[in-house]
C-alpha positions in Angstrom: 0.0 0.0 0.0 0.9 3.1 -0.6 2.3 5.4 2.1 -0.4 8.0 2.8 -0.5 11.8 2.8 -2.7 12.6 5.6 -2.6 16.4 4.7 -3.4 15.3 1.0 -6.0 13.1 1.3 -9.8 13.4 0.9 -11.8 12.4 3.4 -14.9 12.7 1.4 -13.5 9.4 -0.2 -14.4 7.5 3.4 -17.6 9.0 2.8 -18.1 7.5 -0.4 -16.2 3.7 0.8 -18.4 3.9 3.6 -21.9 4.0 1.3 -20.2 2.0 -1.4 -19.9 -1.0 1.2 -23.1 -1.0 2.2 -24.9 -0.5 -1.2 -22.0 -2.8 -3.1 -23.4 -1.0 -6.2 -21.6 2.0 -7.8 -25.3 3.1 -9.3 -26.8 2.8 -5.9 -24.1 4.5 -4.0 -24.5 7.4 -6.4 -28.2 7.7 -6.1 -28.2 7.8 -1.9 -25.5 10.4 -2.3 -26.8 12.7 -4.9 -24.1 12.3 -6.9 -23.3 11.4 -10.3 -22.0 7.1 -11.1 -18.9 8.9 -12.9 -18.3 10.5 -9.9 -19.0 7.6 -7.9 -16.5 5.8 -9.7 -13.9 8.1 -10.0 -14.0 8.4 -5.9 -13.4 4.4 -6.1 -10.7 4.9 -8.8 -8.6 7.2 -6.3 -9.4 5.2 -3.3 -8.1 2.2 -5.3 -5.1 3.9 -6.0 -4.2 5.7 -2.6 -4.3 2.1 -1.3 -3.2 -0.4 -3.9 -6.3 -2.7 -3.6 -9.1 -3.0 -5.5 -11.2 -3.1 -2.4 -14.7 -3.6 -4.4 -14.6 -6.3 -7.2 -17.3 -7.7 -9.7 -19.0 -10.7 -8.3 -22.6 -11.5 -9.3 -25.3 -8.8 -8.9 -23.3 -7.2 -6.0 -19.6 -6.1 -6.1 -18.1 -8.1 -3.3 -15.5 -6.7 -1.2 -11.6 -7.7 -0.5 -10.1 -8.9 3.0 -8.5 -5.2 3.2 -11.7 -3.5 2.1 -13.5 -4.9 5.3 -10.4 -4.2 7.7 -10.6 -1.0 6.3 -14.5 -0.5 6.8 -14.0 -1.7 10.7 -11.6 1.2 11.0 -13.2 3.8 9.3 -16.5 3.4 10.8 -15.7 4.2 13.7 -13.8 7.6 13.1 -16.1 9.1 10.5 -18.9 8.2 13.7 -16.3 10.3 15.4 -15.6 12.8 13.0 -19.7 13.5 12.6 -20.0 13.8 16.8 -17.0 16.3 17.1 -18.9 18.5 14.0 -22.5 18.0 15.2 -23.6 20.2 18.7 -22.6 18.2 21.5 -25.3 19.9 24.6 -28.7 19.4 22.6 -29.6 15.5 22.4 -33.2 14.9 21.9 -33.7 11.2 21.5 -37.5 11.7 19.4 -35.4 13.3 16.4 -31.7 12.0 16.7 -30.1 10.2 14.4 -27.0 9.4 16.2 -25.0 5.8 16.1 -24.2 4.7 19.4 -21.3 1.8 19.7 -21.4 -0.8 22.2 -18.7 -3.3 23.5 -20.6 -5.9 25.0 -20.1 -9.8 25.9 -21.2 -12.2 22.6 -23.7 -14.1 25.4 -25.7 -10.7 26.2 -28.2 -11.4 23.9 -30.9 -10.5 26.5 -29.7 -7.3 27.4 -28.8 -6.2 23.9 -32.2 -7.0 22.7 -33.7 -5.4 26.1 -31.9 -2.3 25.1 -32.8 -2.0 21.2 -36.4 -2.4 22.3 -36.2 0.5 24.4 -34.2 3.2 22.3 -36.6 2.3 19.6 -39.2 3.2 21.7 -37.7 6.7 22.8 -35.3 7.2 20.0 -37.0 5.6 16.9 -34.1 7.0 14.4 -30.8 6.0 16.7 -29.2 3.3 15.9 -26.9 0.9 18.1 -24.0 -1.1 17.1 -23.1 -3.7 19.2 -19.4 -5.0 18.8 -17.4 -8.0 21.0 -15.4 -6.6 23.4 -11.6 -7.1 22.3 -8.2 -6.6 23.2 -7.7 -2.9 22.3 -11.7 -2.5 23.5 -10.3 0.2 26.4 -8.1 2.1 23.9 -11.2 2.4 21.3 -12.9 3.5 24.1 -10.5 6.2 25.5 -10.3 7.5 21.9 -14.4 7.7 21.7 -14.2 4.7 19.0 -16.5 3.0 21.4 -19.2 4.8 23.3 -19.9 2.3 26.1 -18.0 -0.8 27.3 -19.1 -3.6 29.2 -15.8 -5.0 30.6 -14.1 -7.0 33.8 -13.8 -4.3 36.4 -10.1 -5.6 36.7 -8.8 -4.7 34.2 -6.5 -1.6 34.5 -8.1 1.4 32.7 -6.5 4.5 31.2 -6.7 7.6 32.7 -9.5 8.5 29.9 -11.5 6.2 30.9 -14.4 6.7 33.3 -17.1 4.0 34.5 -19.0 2.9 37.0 -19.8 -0.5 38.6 -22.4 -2.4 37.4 -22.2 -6.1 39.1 -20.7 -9.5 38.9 -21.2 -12.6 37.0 -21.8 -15.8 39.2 -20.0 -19.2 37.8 -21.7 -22.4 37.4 -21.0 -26.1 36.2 -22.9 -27.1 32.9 -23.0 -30.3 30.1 -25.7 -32.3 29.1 -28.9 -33.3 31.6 -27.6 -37.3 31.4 -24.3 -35.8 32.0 -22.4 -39.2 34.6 -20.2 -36.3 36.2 -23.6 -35.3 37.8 -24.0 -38.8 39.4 -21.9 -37.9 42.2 -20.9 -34.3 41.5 -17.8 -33.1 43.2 -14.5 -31.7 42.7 -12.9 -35.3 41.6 -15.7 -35.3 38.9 -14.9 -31.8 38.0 -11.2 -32.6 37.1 -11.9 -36.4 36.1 -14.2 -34.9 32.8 -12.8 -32.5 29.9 -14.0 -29.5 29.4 -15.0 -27.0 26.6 -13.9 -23.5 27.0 -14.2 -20.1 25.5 -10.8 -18.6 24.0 -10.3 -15.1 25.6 -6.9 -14.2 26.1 -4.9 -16.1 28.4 -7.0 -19.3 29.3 -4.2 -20.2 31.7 -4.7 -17.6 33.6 -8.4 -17.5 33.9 -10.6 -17.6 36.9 -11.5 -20.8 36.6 -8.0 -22.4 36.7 -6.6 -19.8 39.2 -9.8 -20.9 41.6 -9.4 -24.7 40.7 -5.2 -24.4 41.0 -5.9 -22.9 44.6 -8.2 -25.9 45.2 -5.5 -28.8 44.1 -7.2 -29.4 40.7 -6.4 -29.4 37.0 -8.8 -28.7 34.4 -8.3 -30.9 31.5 -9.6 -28.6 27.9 -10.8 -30.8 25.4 -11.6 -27.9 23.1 -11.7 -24.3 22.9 -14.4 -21.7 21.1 -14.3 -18.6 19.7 -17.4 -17.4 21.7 -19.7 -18.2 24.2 -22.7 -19.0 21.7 -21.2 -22.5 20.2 -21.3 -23.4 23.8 -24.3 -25.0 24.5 -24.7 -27.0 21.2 -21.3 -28.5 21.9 -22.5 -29.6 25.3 -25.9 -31.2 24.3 -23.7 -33.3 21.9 -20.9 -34.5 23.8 -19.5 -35.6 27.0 -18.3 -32.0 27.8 -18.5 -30.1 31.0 -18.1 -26.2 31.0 -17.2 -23.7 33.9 -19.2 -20.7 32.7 -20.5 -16.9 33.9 -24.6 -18.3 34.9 -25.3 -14.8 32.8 -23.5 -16.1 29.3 -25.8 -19.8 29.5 -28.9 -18.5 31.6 -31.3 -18.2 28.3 -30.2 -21.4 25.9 -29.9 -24.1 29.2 -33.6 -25.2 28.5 -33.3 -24.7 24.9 -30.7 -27.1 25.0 -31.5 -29.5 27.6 -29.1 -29.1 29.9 -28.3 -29.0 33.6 -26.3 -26.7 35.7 -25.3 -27.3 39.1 -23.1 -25.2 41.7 -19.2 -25.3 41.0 -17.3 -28.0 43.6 -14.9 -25.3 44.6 -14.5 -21.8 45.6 -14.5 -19.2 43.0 -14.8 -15.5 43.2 -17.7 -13.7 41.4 -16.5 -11.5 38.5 -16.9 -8.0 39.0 -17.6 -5.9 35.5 -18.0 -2.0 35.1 -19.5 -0.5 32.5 -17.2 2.1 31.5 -16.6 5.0 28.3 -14.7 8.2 27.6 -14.1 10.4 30.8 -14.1 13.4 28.1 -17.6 13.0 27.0 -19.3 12.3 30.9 -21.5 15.5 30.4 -22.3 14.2 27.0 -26.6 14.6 26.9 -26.7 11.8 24.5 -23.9 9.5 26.6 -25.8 10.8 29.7 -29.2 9.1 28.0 -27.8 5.8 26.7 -26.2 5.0 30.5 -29.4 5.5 31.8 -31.1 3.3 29.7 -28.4 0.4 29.6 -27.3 0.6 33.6 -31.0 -0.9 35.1 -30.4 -3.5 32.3 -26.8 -4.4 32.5 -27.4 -4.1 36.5 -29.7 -7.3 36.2 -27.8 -9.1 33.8 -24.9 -9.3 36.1 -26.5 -10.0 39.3 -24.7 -12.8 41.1 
C-alpha cells in the first residue's frame, strides 16, 4: 500500500467507501448520495489507488469486497462516527429526532440485554441506531479514543486515565453439560477434574478464573476444546461428554433450549466484577448521559450474582 498523505488526502472518499460497502453497487451508492456514477466511480478509482487494492470487485449482482476493504470499513467506521459527533452540537440531544450511532462493546452471550436495550431506544429514540461490537483486546483504547461509546468489561482490568465507569455487578460461575451428563451422578471436585471440558478462548486461558480458583483448590482442568465465543457453547454440550465452567449470565437463556443441567461449581470461586465504563471526556455528553441510563438498570440485572 501506498504510504499516505494525511494532509493530501480526501476524506470525502471515506464517505463514499463507507456508502459503497453497504450498497455494493456504484449506481446505488451514487443515487443515496446525490451524486453522479462517474463521480461515484472516480471516488473508487482514487481510493483504489491511494491504497493499492481494489477493495470492491465484480462478483454477481453485487460487487463483493476484499479482506483489506472490510479491515478498512472496521476502521473507518468508527472515526467518521467520530468525525460527525466532534462536528455536530454536543449539549442538545433529543432522543424523538436524533439520528445518532451509538457503539457498544458488550459480551457475545448478552443477547438479552442487547435485545432489552434496542427495544427500548426504539421506543424513545425511533431514528438511533446501536451497534453492538465484542469486546476485544484494544476494546479500552477504542474506548479512550471515543471509537467505542460504552464498554461492558471485567472491572479488573487496568483502565487509562481517559477512561471513566462505573460499577455495574458481577457474573456468578456455574457447572454445565448435558442433563444425562455421569459427572452429575456424584458431583464433586474429583468429577470436575476427572471430565474434559470445553472452554471459550479469551486471552490467556491459563490464567483465567476458573483455573486460578481450581489451581488454589488442588485441581487441573483438563480442555478438550476451545471456542471462539460463548454462543457455540451449549450445542457442543448437548452433543458431547463435555463439561463447561461458565459466567450463569452467558448460558442463563439457551440451558432449557438445549436440555441441559447446571449445578453449583465443587470449589470456591470469586464472582467477577464488570463496570461498564466510556470516555471520561464526554461524561456531560446529553446523548452519553441518556444511553447509560437506559443500559445501567439493564446491565445491572444481567450481572446479578
Amino acid at each position: 500500500m501506498n504510504e499516505i498523505d494525511l494532509r493530501r488526502f480526501d476524506l470525502n472518499l471515506l464517505v463514499v467507501f463507507d456508502v459503497l460497502m453497504v450498497e455494493r453497487s456504484v449506481t446505488r451508492a451514487a443515487e443515496r448520495l446525490g451524486r453522479t456514477q462517474s463521480a461515484i466511480s472516480h471516488s473508487l478509482s482514487r481510493l483504489r489507488s491511494q491504497f493499492g487494492d481494489p477493495l470492491l470487485v465484480k462478483g454477481g449482482v453485487r460487487m463483493q469486497p476484499t479482506a483489506f476493504a472490510l479491515d478498512l470499513i472496521e476502521q473507518a467506521r468508527p472515526m467518521l462516527s467520530g468525525i460527525q459527533r466532534v462536528l455536530s452540537p454536543t449539549q442538545v440531544f433529543d432522543p424523538a429526532h436524533s439520528q445518532r450511532v451509538f457503539r457498544l462493546a458488550v459480551p457475545d452471550f448478552a443477547l438479552a440485554l442487547f435485545a432489552e436495550l434496542l427495544a427500548r431506544v426504539r421506543k424513545e429514540a425511533p431514528l438511533v441506531s446501536v451497534e453492538w461490537t465484542t469486546p476485544r483486546a484494544p476494546t479500552l483504547l477504542d474506548v479512550a479514543e471515543g471509537q467505542v461509546d460504552l464498554a461492558i468489561l471485567p472491572s479488573e482490568l487496568q483502565w487509562p486515565q481517559s477512561v471513566a465507569g462505573e460499577a455495574i455487578g458481577a457474573l456468578g460461575w456455574r457447572c454445565f453439560g448435558r442433563r444425562d451428563h455421569p459427572a452429575f451422578s456424584e458431583w464433586g471436585p474429583a468429577n470436575w477434574a476427572r471430565w474434559p471440558h470445553l472452554a471459550v478462548r479469551i486471552g490467556d486461558n491459563v490464567r483465567s478464573p476458573v483455573n486460578v480458583a481450581a489451581a488454589a483448590a488442588g485441581l487441573t482442568r483438563t480442555i478438550a476444546g476451545w471456542v471462539p465465543h460463548f454462543p457455540a457453547i451449549a450445542p457442543i454440550l448437548a452433543r458431547s461428554d463435555l463439561l463447561a465452567t461458565l459466567p450463569l449470565a452467558a448460558m442463563a437463556d439457551v440451558v432449557d433450549a438445549y436440555d441441559l443441567a447446571s449445578t453449583e461449581v465443587p470449589f470456591a470461586i470469586a464472582p467477577l466484577p464488570h463496570a461498564m465504563v466510556w470516555c471520561s471526556g464526554r461524561s456531560r455528553d446529553p446523548g452519553m448521559i441518556w444511553l447509560r441510563d437506559r443500559l445501567r438498570p439493564i446491565a445491572r440485572r444481567t450481572f446479578a450474582v
